[in-house]
C-alpha positions in Angstrom: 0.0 0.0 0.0 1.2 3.4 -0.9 2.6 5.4 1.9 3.5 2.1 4.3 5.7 -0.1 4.9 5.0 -3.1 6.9 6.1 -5.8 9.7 4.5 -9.0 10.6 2.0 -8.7 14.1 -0.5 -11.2 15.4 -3.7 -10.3 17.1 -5.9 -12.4 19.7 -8.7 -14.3 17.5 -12.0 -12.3 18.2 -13.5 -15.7 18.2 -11.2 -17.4 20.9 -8.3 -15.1 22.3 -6.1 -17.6 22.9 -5.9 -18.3 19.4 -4.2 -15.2 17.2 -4.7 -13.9 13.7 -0.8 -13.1 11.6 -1.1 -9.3 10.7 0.7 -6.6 9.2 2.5 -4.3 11.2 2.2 -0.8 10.6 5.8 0.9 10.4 5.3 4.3 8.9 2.1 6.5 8.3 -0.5 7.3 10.0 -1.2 4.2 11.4 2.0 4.0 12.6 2.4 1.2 15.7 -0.8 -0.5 14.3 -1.0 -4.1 14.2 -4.3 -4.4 11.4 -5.7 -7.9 11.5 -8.8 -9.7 9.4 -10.1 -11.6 11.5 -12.5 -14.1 9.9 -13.2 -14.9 6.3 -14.1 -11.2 4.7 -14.3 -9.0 7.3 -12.3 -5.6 7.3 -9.3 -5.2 8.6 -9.4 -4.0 12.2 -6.0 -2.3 13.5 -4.9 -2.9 17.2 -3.0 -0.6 19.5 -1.2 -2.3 22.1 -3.5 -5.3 22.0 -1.1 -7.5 19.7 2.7 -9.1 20.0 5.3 -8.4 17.3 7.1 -10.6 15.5 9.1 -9.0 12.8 9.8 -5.4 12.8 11.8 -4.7 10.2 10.5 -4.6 6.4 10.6 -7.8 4.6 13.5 -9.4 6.3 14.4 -12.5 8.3 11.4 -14.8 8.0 8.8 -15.2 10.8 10.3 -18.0 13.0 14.2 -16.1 13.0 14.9 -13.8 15.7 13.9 -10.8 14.2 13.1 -8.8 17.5 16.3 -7.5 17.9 15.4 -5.3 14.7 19.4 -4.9 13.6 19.8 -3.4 10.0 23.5 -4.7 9.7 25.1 -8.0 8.5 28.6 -8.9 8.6 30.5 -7.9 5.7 33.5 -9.6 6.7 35.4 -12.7 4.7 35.3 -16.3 6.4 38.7 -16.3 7.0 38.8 -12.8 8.3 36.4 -13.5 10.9 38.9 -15.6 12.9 41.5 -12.9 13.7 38.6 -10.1 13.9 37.1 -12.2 17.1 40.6 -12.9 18.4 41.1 -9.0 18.2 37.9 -8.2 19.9 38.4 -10.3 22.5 42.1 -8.3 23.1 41.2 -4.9 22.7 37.9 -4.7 24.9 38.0 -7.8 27.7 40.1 -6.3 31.1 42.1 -9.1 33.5 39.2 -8.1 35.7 36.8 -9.0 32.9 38.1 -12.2 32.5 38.5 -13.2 36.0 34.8 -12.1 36.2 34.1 -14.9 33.3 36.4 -17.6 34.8 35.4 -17.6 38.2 31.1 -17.5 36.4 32.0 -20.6 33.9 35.0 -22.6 35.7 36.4 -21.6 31.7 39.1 -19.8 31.1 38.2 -17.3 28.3 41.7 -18.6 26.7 39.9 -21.9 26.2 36.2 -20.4 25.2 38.3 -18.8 22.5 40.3 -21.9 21.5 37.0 -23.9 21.5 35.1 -20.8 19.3 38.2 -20.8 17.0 37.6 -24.3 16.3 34.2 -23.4 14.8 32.7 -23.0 10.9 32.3 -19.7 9.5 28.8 -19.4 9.7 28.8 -19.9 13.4 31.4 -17.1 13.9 28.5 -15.1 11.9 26.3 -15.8 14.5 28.6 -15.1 17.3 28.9 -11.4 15.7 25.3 -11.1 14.6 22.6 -9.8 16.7 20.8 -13.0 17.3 20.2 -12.6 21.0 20.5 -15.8 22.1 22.7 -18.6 20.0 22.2 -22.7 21.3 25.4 -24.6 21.3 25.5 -28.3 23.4 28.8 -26.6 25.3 30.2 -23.2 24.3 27.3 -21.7 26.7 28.2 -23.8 29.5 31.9 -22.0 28.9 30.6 -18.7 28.8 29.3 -17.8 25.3 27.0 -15.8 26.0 28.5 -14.1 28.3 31.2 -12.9 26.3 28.8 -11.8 23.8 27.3 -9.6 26.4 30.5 -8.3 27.5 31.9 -7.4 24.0 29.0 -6.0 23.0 28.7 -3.6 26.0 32.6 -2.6 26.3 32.3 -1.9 22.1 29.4 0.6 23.2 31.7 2.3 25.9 34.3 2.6 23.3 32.0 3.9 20.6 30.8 6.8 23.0 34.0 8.1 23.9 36.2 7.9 20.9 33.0 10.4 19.5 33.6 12.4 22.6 30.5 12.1 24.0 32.0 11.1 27.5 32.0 15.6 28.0 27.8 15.1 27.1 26.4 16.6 30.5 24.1 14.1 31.0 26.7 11.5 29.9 27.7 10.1 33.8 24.0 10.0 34.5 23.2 7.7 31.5 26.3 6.0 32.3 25.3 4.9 35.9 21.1 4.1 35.2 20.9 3.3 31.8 17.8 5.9 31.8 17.4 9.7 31.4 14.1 11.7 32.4 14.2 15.4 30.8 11.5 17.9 30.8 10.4 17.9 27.1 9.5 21.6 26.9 13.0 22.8 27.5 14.5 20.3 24.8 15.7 22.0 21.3 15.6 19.0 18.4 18.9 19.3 18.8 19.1 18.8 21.9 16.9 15.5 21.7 20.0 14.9 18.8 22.7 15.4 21.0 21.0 13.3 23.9 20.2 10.5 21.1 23.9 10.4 19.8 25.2 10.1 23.6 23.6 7.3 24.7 24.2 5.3 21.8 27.2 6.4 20.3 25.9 6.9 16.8 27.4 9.8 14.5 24.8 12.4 13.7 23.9 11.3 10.4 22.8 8.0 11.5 20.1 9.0 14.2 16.3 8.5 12.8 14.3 11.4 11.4 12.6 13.1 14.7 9.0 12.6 14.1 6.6 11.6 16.9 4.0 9.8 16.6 0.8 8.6 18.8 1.7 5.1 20.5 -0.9 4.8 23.1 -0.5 1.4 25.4 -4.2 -0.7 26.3 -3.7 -2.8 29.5 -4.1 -6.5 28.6 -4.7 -9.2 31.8 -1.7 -11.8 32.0 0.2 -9.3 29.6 4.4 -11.0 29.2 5.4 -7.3 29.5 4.1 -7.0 33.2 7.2 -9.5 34.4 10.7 -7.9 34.1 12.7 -8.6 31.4 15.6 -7.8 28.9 15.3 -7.0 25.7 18.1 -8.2 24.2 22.0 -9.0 25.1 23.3 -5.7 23.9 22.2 -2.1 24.5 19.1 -1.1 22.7 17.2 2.2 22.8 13.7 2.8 23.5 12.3 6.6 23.5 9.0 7.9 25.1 7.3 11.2 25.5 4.7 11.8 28.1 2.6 15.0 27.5 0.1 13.9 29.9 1.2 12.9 33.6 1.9 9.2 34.1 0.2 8.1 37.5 1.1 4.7 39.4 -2.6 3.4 37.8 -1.7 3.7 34.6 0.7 1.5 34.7 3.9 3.6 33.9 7.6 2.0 32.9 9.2 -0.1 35.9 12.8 0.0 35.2 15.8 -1.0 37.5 18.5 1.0 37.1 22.0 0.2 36.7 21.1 -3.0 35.5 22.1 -2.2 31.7 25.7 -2.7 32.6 27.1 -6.5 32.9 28.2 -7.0 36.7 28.8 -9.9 38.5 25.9 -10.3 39.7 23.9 -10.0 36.3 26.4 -12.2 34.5 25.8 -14.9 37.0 22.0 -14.8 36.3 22.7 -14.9 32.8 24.7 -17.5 33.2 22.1 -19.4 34.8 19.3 -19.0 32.3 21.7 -19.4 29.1 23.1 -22.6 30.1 21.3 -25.7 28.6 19.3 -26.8 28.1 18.1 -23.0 28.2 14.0 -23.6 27.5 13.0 -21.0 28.8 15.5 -18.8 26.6 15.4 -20.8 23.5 10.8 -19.9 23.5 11.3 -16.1 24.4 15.0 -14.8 23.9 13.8 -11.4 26.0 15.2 -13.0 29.2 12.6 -12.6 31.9 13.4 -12.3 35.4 13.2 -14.7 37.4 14.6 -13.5 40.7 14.4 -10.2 42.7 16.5 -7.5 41.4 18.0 -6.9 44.7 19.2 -10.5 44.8 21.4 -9.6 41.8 23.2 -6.6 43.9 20.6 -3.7 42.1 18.8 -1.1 43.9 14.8 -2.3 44.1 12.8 -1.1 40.4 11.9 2.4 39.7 8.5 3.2 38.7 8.6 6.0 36.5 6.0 8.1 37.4 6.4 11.6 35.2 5.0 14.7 35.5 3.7 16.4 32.0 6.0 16.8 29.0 8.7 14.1 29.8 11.3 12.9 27.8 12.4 9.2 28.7 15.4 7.6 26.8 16.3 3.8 28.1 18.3 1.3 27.7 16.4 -1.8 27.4 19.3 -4.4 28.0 18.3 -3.7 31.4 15.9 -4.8 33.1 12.4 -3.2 32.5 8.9 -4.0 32.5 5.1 -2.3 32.2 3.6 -1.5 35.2 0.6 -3.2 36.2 -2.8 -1.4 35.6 -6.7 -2.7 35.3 -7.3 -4.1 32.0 -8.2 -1.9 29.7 -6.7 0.9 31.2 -5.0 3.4 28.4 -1.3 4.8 29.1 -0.4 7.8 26.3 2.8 8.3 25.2 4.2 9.2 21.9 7.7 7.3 20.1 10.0 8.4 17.8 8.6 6.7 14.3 10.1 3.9 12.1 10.2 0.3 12.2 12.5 0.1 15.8 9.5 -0.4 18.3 9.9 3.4 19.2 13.5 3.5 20.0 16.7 3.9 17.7 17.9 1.7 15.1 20.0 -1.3 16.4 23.3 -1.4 14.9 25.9 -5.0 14.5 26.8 -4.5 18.5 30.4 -5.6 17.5 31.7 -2.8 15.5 32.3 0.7 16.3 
């Protein structure tokens, strides 16, 4: 259709909502955030807000049953043979002793042997190892701490990535740094400001932020919603962006959101450990890891419930741990997000390069 471009959604069956109708996902336009089912033989197409689960956001790629959350918009243009030395070299320039130590004492592995075993491997699964497939199954490299490293690369490339751009001297850079999350007042933000804040937490270069163009992305309360029980998104950082012109009260449901927990310490890696080992069900059915545990028995401060006043600007990272807020179904929390086919955040680049 002229003027959209499209995802893949489904939509509880009007008949039986247990059952779900496949969609299309609405990534541009005014319908924007829409997941627009038919739901029985002829009848129009009927476009949800919040009342659907997505399953490929990005336009036409992957294929319904491939980890498409993660929404990344980069391959690896790399040679087979040069993907040996470039994960050798990743490994030397971002892991610390401390780093390792941390990995060692987690997996009984030294990383010296994880990347012996890893070097040992086809091509295609070095692909893997720097795709952005959030979760990758392997009988034995997980028990020694694959993906673990993964998380770890991935985050120290980030650090790197912000700093060699200089946006370490951002004023709100040490704040980002420590939570993972900023709260601004939206009325005293420039666009370029919003730019600048955009850039810093993700270490993009200006000319690869998303237009600025909000759009209406209200959220309906669903009973026995997944997105009540904390979670992250994904093994590396990922950006999610919300406005609130209206006040967010503790009934609607706002953003729950632990911070600190977007950075990879001890105690997070030992979780992870735990749920990525195998047999790993639990991560191979839903690769956005839910929580299974108290945050405070990981070492983190007890979750934030982000209550804002009117005309707030929220940026997150969503590696961390996050959830929706519980409400009474049917209850209707505004907000507007930043448009294009990244579920209202930035775009998701390969987490391995700079």
């Amino acid at each position: 259709a002229e003027g959209y471009n499209f995802g893949v959604c489904r939509c509880p069956s009007e008949d039986d909502k247990k059952n779900y109708e496949i969609g299309r996902l609405y990534l541009a336009g005014p319908k924007m955030g829409g997941c627009g089912c038919k739901q029985g033989d002829g009848k129009e197409e009927k476009v949800l807000i919040g009342e659907y689960e997505y399953l490929q956001a990005d336009e036409g790629k992957g294929h319904l049953f491939q980890d498409v959350a993660s929404n990344s918009n980069a391959e690896v243009a790399m040679s087979d043979k040069d993907l040996y030395p470039a994960l050798k070299k990743l490994i030397a320039d971002h892991l610390n002793e401390e780093d390792k130590s941390t990995l060692e004492r987690i997996t009984d592995t030294q990383v010296s042997m994880l990347e012996e075993e890893l070097m040992k491997q086809e091509p295609s699964f070095l692909r893997k190892i720097f795709s952005h497939e959030r979760y990758i199954p392997h009988p034995t490299l997980n028990n020694k701490g694959l993906h673990l490293l993964r998380c770890l690369l991935a985050e120290k490339v980030a650090d790197s990535r912000r700093r060699k751009r200089g946006y370490h001297k951002h004023p709100d850079y040490e704040t980002f740094m420590k939570d993972g999350i900023l709260a601004k007042n939206f009325s005293e933000l420039s666009s370029e400001d919003i730019q600048g804040i955009m850039a810093m937490v993700s270490g993009f270069d200006m000319n690869e932020l998303p237009p600025i163009r909000w759009v209406d992305r209200p959220v309906k309360h669903l009973a026995g919603d997944a997105q009540y029980q904390m979670h992250v998104d994904t093994f590396h950082a990922a950006y999610k962006i919300w406005i609130y012109m209206n006040e967010t009260t503790i009934d609607q449901g706002p953003l729950n959101f632990v911070r600190g927990s977007h950075r990879n310490t001890p105690g997070k890696l030992e979780w992870l450990y735990r749920m990525t080992v195998p047999p790993a069900t639990h991560v191979l059915k839903e690769p956005s890891i839910r929580l299974n545990v108290d945050e405070t028995a990981l070492g983190f401060e007890p979750r934030t419930v982000m209550t804002t006043a009117a005309k707030t600007f929220v940026i997150a990272d969503t590696s961390a741990f996050h959830a929706r807020g519980m409400a009474e179904p049917g209850t209707i929390r505004y907000a507007m997000r930043i448009e294009g086919p990244y579920d209202g955040g930035l775009p998701r680049k390969n987490p391995f390069f700079e």
